[in-house]
ROSE-4610 file (N, C-alpha, C; in Angstrom, 1 decimal, always signed):
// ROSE-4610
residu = [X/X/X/X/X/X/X/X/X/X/X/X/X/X/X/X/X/X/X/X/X/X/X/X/X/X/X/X/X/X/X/X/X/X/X/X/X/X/X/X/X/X/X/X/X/X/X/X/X/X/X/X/X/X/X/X/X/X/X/X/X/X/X/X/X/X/X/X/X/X/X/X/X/X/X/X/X/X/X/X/X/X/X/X/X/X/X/X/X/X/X/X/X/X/X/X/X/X/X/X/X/X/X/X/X/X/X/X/X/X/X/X/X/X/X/X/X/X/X/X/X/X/X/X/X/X/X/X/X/X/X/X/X/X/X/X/X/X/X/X/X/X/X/X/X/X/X/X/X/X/X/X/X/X/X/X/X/X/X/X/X/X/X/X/X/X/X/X/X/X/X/X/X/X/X/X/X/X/X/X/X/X/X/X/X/X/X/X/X/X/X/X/X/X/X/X/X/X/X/X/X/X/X/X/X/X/X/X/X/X/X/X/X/X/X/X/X/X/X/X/X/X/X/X/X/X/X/X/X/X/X/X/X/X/X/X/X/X/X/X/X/X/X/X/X/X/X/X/X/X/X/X/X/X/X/X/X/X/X/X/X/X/X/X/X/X/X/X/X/X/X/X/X/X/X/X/X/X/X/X/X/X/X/X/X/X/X/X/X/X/X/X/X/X/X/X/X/X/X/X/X/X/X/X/X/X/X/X/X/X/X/X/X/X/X/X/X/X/X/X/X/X/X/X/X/X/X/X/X/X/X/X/X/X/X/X/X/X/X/X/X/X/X/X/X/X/X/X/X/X/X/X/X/X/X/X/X/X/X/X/X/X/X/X/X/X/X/X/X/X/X/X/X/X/X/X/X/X/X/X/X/X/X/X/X/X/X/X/X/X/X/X/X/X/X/X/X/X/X/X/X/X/X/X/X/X/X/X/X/X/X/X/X/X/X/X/X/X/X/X/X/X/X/X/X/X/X/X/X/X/X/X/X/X/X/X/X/X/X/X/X/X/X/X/X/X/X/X/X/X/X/X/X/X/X/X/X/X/X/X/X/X/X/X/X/X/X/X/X/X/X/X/X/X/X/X/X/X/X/X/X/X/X/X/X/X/X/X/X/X/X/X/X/X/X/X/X/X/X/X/X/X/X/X/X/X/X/X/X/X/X/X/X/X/X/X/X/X/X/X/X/X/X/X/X/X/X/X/X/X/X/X/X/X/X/X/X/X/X/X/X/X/X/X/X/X/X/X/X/X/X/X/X/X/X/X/X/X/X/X/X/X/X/X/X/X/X/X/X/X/X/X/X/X/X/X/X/X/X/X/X/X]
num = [1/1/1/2/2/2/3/3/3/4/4/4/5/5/5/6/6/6/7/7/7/8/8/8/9/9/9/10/10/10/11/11/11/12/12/12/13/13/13/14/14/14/15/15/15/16/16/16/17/17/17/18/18/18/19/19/19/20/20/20/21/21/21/22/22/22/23/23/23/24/24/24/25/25/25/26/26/26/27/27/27/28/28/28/29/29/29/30/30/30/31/31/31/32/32/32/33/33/33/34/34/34/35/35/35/36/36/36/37/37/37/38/38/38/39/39/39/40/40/40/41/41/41/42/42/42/43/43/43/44/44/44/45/45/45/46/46/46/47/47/47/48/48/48/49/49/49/50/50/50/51/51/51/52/52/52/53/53/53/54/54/54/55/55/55/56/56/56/57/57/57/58/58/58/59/59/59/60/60/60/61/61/61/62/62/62/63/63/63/64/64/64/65/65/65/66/66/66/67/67/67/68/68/68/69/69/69/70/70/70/71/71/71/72/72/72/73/73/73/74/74/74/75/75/75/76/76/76/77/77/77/78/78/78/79/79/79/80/80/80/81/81/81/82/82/82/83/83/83/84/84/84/85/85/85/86/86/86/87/87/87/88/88/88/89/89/89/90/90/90/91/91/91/92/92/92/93/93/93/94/94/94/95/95/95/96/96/96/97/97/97/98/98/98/99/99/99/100/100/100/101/101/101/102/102/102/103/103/103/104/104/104/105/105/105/106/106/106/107/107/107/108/108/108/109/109/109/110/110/110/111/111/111/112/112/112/113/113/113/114/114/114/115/115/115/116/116/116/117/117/117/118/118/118/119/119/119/120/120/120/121/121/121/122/122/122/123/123/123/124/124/124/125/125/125/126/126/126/127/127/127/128/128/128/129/129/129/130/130/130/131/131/131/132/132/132/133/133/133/134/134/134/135/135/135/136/136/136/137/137/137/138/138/138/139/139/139/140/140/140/141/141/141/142/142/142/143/143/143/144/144/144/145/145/145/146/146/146/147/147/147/148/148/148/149/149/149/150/150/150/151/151/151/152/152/152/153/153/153/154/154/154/155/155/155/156/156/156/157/157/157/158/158/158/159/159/159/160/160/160/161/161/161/162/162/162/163/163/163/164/164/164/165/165/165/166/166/166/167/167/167/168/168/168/169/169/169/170/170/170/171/171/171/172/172/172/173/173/173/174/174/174/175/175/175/176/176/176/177/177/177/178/178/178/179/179/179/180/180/180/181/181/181/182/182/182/183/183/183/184/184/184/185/185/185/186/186/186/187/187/187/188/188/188/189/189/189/190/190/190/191/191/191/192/192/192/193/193/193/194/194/194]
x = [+0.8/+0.0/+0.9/+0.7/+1.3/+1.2/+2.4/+2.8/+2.0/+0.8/+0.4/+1.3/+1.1/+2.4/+2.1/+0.5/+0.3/+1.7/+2.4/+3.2/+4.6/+4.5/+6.3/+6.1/+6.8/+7.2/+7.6/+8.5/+9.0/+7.7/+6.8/+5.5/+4.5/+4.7/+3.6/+3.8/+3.0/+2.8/+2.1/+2.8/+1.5/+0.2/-1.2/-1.9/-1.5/-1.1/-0.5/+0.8/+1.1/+1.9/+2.7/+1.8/+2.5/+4.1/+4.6/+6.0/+5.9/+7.1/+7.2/+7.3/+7.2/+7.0/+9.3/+9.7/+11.4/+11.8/+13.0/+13.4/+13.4/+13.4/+12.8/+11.6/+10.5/+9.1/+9.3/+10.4/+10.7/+11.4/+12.3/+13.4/+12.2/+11.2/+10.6/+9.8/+9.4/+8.6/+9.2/+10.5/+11.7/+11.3/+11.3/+12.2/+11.1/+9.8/+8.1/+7.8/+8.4/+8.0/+9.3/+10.6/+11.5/+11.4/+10.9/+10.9/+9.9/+8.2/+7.5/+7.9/+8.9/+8.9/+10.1/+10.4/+11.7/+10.3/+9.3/+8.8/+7.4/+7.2/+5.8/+6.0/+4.9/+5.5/+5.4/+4.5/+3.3/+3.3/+3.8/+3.7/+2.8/+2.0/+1.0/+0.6/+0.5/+0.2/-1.4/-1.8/-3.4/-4.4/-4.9/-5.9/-6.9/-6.9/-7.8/-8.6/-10.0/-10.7/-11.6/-11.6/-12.4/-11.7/-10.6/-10.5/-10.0/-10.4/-10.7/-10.1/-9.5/-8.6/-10.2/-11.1/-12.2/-11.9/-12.4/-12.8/-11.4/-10.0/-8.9/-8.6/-9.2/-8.9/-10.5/-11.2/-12.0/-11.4/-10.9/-10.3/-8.9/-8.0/-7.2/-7.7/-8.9/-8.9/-9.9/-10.2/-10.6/-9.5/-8.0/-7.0/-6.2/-6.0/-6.2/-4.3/-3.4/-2.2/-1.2/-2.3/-1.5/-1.3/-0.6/-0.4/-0.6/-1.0/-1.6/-0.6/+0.5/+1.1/+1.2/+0.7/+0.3/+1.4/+1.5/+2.9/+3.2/+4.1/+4.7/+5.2/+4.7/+4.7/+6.0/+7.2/+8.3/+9.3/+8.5/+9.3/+9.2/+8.2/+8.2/+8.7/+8.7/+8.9/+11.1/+11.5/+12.8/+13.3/+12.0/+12.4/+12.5/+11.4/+11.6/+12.5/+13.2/+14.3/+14.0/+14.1/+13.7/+14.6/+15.0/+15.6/+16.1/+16.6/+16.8/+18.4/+19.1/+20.3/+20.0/+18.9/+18.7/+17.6/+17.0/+15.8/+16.1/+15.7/+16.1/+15.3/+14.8/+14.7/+13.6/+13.8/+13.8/+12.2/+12.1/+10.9/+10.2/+11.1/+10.4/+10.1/+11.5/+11.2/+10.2/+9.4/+8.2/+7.5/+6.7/+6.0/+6.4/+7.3/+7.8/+7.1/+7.2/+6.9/+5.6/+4.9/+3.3/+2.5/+3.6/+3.1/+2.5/+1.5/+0.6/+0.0/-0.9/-1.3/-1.9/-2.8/-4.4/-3.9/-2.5/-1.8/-1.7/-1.4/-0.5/+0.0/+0.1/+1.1/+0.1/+0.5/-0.6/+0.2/+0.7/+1.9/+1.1/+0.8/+0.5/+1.4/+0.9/+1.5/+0.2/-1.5/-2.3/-1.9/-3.1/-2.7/-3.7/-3.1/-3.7/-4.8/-5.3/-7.3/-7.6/-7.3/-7.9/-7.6/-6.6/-6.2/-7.6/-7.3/-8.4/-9.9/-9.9/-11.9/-11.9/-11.0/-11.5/-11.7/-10.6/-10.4/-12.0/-12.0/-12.8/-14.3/-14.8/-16.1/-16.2/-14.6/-14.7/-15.9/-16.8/-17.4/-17.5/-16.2/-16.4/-17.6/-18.0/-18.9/-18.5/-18.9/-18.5/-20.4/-19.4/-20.7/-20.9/-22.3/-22.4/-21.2/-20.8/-19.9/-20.1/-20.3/-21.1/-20.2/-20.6/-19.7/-19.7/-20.3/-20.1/-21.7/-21.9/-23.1/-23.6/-25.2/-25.9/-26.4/-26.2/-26.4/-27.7/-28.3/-29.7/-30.4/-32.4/-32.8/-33.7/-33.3/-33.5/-34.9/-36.4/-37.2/-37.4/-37.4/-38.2/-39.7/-40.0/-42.1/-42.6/-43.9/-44.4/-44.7/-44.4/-45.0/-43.9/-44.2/-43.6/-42.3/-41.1/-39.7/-39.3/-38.5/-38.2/-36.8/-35.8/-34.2/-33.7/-34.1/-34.1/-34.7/-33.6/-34.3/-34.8/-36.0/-37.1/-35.8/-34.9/-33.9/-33.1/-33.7/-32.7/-33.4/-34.8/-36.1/-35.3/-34.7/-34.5/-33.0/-32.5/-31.4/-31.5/-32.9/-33.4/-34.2/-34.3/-35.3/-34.4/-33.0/-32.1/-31.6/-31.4/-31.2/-32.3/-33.5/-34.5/-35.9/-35.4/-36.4/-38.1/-39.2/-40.1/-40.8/-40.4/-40.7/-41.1/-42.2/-42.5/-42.6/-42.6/-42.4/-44.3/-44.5/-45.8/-45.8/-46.5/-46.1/-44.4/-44.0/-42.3/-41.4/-42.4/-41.8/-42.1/-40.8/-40.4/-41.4/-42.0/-42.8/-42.7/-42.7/-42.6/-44.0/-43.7/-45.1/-45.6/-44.6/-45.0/-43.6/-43.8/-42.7/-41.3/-40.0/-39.0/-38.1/-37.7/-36.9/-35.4/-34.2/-33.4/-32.3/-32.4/-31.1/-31.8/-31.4/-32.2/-31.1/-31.0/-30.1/-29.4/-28.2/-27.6/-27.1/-27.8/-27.4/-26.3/-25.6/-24.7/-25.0/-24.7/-25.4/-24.9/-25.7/-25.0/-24.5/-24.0/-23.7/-24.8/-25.9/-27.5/-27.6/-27.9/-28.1/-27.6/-25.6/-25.1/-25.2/-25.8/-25.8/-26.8/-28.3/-29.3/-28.8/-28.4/-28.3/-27.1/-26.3/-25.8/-26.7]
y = [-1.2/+0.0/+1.2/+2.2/+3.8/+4.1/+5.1/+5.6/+7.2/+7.6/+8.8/+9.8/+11.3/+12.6/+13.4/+13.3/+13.8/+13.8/+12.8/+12.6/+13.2/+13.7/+13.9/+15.6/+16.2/+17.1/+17.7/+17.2/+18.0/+18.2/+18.0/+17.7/+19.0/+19.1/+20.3/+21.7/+21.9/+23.1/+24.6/+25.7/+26.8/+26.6/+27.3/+27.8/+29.0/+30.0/+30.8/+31.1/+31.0/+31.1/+32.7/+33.6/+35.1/+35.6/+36.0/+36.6/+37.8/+38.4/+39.5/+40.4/+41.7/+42.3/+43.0/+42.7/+42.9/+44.2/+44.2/+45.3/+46.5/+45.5/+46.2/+47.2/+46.6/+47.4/+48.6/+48.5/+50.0/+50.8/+49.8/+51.1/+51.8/+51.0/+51.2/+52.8/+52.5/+53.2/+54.4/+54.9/+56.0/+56.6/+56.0/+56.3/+57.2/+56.7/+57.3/+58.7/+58.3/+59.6/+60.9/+60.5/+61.5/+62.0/+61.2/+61.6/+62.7/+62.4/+63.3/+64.7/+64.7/+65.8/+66.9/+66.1/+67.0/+67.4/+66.2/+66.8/+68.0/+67.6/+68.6/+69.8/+70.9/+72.0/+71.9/+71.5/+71.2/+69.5/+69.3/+68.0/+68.1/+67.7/+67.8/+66.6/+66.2/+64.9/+65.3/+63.6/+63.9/+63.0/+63.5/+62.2/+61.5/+59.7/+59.0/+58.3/+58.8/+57.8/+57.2/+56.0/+54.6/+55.1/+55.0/+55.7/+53.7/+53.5/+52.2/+52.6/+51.8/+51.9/+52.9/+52.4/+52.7/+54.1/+54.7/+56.0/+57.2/+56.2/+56.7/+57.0/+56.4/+55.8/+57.4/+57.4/+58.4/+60.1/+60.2/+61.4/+61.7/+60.6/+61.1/+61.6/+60.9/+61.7/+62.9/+63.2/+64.8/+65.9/+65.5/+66.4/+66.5/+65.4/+65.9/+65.2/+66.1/+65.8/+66.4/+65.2/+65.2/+63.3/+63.1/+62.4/+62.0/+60.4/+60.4/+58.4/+59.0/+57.9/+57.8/+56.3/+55.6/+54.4/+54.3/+52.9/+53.0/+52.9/+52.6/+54.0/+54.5/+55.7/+55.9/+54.6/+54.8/+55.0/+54.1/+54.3/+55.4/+56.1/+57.4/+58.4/+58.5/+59.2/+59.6/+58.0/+58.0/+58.2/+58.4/+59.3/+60.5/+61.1/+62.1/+63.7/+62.0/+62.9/+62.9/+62.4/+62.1/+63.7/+63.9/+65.1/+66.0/+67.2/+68.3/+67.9/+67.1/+67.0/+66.0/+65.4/+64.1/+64.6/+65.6/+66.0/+66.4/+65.9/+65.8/+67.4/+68.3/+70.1/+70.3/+71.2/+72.4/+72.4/+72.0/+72.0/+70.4/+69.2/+68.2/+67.0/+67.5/+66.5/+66.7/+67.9/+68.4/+67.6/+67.4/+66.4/+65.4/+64.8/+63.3/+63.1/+63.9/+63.5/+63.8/+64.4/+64.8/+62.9/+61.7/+60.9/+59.6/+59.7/+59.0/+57.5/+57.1/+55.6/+55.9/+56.5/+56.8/+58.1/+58.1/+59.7/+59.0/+60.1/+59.4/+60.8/+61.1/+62.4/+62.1/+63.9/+64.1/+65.0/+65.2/+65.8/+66.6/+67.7/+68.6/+69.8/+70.0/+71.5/+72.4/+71.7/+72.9/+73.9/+74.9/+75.9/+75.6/+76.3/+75.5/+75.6/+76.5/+76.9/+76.0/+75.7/+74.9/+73.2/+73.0/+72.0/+71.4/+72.1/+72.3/+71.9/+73.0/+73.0/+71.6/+71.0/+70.0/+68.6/+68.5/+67.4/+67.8/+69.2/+69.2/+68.7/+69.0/+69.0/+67.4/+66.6/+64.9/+64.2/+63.6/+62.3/+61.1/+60.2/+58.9/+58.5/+57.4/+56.7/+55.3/+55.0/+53.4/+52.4/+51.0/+50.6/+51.3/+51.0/+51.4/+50.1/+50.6/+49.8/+49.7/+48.7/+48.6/+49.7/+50.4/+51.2/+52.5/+52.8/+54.3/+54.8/+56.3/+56.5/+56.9/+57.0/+56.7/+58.3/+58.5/+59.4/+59.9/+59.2/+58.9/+58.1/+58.4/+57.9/+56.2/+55.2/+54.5/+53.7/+53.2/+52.5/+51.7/+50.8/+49.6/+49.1/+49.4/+49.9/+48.5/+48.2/+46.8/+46.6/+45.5/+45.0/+43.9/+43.9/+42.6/+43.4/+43.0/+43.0/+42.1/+42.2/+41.3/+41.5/+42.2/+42.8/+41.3/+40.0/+39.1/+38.1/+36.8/+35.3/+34.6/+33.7/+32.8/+32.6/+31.9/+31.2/+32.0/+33.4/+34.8/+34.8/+33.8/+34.4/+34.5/+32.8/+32.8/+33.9/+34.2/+35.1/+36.3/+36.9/+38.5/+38.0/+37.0/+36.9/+37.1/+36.1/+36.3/+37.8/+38.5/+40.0/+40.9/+40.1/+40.8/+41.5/+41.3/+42.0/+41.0/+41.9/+41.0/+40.7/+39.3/+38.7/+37.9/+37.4/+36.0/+36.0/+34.1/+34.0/+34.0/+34.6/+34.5/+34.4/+33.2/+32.6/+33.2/+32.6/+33.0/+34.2/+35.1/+36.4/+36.6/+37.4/+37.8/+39.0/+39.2/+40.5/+40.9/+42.1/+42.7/+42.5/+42.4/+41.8/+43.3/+44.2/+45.7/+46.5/+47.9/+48.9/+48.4/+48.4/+48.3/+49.6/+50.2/+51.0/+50.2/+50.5/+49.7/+50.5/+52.0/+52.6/+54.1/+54.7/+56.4/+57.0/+58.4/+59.5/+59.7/+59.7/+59.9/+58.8/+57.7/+56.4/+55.7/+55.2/+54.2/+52.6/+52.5/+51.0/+49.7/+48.8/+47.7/+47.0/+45.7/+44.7/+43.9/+44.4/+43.7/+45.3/+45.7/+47.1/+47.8/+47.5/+47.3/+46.3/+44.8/+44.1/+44.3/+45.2/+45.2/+46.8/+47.2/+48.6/+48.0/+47.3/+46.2/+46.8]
z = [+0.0/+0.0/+0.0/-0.8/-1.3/+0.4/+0.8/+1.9/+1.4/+2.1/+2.1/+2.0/+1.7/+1.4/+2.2/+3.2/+3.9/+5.6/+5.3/+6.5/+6.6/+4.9/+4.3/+4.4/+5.5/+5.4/+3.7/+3.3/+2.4/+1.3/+1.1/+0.1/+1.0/+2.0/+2.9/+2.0/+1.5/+0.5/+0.8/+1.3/+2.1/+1.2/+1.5/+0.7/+0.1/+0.6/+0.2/+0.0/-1.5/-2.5/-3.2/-2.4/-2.7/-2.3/-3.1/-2.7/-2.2/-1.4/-1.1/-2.1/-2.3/-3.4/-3.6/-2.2/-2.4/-2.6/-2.5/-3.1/-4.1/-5.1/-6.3/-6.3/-5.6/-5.9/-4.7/-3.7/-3.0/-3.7/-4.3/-5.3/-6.4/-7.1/-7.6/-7.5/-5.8/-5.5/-4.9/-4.6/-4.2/-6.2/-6.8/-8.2/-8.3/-8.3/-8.6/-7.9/-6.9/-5.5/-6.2/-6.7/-6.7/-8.0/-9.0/-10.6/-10.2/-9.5/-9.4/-8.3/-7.7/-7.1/-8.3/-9.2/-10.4/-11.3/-11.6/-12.8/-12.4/-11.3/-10.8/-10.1/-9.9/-9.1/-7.7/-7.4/-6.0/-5.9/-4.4/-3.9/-2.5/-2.6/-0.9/-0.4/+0.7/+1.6/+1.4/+0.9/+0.9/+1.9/+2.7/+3.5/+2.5/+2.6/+2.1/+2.9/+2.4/+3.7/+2.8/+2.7/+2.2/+0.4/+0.2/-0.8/-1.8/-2.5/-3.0/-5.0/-5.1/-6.4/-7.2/-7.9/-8.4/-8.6/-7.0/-6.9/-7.1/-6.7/-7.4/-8.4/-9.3/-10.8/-11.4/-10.8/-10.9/-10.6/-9.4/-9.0/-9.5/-10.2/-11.3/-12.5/-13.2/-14.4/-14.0/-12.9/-13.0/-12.7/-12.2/-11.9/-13.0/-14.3/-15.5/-15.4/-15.4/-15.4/-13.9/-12.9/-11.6/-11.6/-10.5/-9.9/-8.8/-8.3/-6.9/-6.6/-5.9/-5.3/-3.9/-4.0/-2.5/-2.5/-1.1/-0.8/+0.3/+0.3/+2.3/+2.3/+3.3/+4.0/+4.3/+5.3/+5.2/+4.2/+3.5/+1.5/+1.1/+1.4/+0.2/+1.6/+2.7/+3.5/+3.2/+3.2/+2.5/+1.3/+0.3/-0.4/-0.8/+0.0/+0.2/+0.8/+2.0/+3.3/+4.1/+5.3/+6.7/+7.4/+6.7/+7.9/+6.6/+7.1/+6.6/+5.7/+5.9/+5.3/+4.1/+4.4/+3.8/+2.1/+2.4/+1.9/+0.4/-0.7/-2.8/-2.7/-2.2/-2.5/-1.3/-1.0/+0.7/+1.0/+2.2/+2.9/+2.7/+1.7/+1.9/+2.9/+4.1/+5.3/+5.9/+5.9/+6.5/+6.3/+4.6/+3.7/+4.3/+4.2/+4.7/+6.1/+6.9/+8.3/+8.9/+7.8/+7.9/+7.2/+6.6/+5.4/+6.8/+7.0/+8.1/+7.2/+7.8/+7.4/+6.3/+6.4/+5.5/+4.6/+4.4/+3.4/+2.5/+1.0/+0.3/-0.3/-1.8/-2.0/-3.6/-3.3/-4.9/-5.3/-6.5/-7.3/-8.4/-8.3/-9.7/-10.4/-11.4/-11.9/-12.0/-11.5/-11.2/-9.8/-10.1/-9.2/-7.8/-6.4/-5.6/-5.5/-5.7/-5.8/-6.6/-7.7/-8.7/-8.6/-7.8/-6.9/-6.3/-4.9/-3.8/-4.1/-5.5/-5.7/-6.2/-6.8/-7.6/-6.0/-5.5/-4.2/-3.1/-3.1/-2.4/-2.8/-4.1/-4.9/-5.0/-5.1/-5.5/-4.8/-5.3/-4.3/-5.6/-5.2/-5.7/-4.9/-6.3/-6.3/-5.7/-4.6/-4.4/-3.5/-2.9/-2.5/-1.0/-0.6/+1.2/+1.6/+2.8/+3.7/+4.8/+6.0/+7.0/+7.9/+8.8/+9.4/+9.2/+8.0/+7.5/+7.4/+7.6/+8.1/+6.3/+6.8/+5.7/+5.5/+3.4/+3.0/+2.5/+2.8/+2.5/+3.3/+3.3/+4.0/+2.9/+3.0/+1.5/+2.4/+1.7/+1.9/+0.8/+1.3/-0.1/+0.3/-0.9/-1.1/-1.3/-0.4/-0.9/-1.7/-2.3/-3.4/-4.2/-5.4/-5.9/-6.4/-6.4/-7.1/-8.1/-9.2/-9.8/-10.1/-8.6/-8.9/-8.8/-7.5/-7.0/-7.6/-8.1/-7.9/-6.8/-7.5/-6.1/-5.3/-5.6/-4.6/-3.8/-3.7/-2.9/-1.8/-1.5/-0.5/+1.2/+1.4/+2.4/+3.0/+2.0/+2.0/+2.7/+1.7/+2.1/+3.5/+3.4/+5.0/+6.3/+5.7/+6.8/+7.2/+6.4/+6.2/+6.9/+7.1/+8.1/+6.8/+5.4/+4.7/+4.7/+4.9/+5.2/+3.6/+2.8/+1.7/+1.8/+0.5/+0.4/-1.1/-1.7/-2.9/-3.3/-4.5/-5.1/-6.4/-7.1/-8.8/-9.0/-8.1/-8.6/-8.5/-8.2/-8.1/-6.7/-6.3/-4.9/-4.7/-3.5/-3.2/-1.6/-1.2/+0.1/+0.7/+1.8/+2.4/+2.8/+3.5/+3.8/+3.7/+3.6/+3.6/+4.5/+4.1/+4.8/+5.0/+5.7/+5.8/+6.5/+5.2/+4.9/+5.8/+5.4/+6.3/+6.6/+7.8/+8.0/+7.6/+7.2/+6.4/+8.1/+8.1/+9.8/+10.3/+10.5/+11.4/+10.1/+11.1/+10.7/+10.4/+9.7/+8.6/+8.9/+9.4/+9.7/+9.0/+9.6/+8.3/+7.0/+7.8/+7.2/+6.1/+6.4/+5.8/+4.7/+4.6/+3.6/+2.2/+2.9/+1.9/+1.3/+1.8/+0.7/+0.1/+0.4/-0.2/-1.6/-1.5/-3.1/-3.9]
C-alpha cells in the first residue's frame, strides 16, 4: 500500500503562495516619489478615507495631469528625506513627516485653488460599507420585485427583509426601511443597499 504525502514534510505546500514584493518594488517606489517631485510643481500629503482603487482611478482623471502615489509611508517618507540633510529640494522633510497611514502624495502642476476646488467638490462613487453613516434615507415599497431570484427568498429573509415567494416572483409583504439619512449602517443594511 502507497505511503500517504500527507506525512512527508517535504511535500507540505502553504496555501499561500504570494511573494514578497522585495526590493525592487521599493526602489521602484523611491524612483516614482522622486521623478514626481523633479517633474511637478506642488507636492502635498493627501488624507484618504475609504479611498478604494475605483474612486482613485476616478479622482485622477478629473485632476487631469496630476499624480496620486500611494505605498509605504516609510518608503516614500525616505524618499523624500527624513531630515533636513537628507531631503532631494527644501521643505520636503516636512511632507515626509506629515506621510501618516491613511496619506498618500498628490503631485500637480495645477494651481492651488484649482487643486483644492477639484479634491474638495470629488465624491467617488463606491458601495455602502457597513460602518459608514448613511447618506440617505432609502425604503423599499411593498409589493412585488423582480431585482431578486425565487432562490434569494430565504437570504433577504435572513437580512430581516419581510418577503414572500408568489407565482415565482419575490414580493414585500409591507414597507422596509433599509437605512435612516444619519445612522450608521450595519452589516445587514449594507448588503441590501448592493
Amino acid at each position: 500500500m502507497p505511503r500517504s504525502g500527507r506525512r512527508n514534510k517535504k511535500t507540505i505546500h502553504p496555501f499561500n503562495k504570494t511573494q514578497k514584493k522585495g526590493r525592487e518594488a521599493k526602489k521602484k517606489l523611491i524612483d516614482n516619489v522622486q521623478l514626481a517631485v523633479q517633474k511637478y510643481e506642488s507636492l502635498w500629503t493627501v488624507k484618504f478615507v475609504n479611498f478604494t482603487s475605483n474612486t482613485q482611478r476616478q479622482l485622477r482623471t478629473q485632476l487631469g495631469d496630476s499624480q496620486i502615489i500611494n505605498g509605504k509611508k516609510k518608503v516614500m517618507a525616505y524618499a523624500l528625506g527624513k531630515t533636513k540633510e537628507e531631503e532631494i529640494a527644501p521643505g520636503l522633510n516636512i511632507v515626509a513627516s506629515t506621510l501618516k497611514l491613511d496619506h498618500g502624495l498628490l503631485a500637480t502642476n495645477l494651481k492651488k485653488d484649482e487643486a483644492l476646488k477639484i479634491i474638495k467638490n470629488f465624491k467617488g462613487e463606491a458601495f455602502a460599507r457597513c460602518g459608514e453613516i448613511a447618506q440617505e434615507t432609502f425604503v423599499a415599497e411593498q409589493g412585488k420585485t423582480e431585482l431578486f431570484t425565487h432562490s434569494m427568498v430565504p437570504y433577504l429573509q435572513k437580512l430581516g427583509l419581510p418577503v414572500i415567494l408568489k407565482e415565482g416572483i419575490i414580493s414585500l409583504t409591507k414597507d422596509h426601511r433599509i437605512c435612516t439619512k444619519g445612522e450608521e449602517l450595519t452589516s445587514n443594511d449594507s448588503r441590501l443597499l448592493v
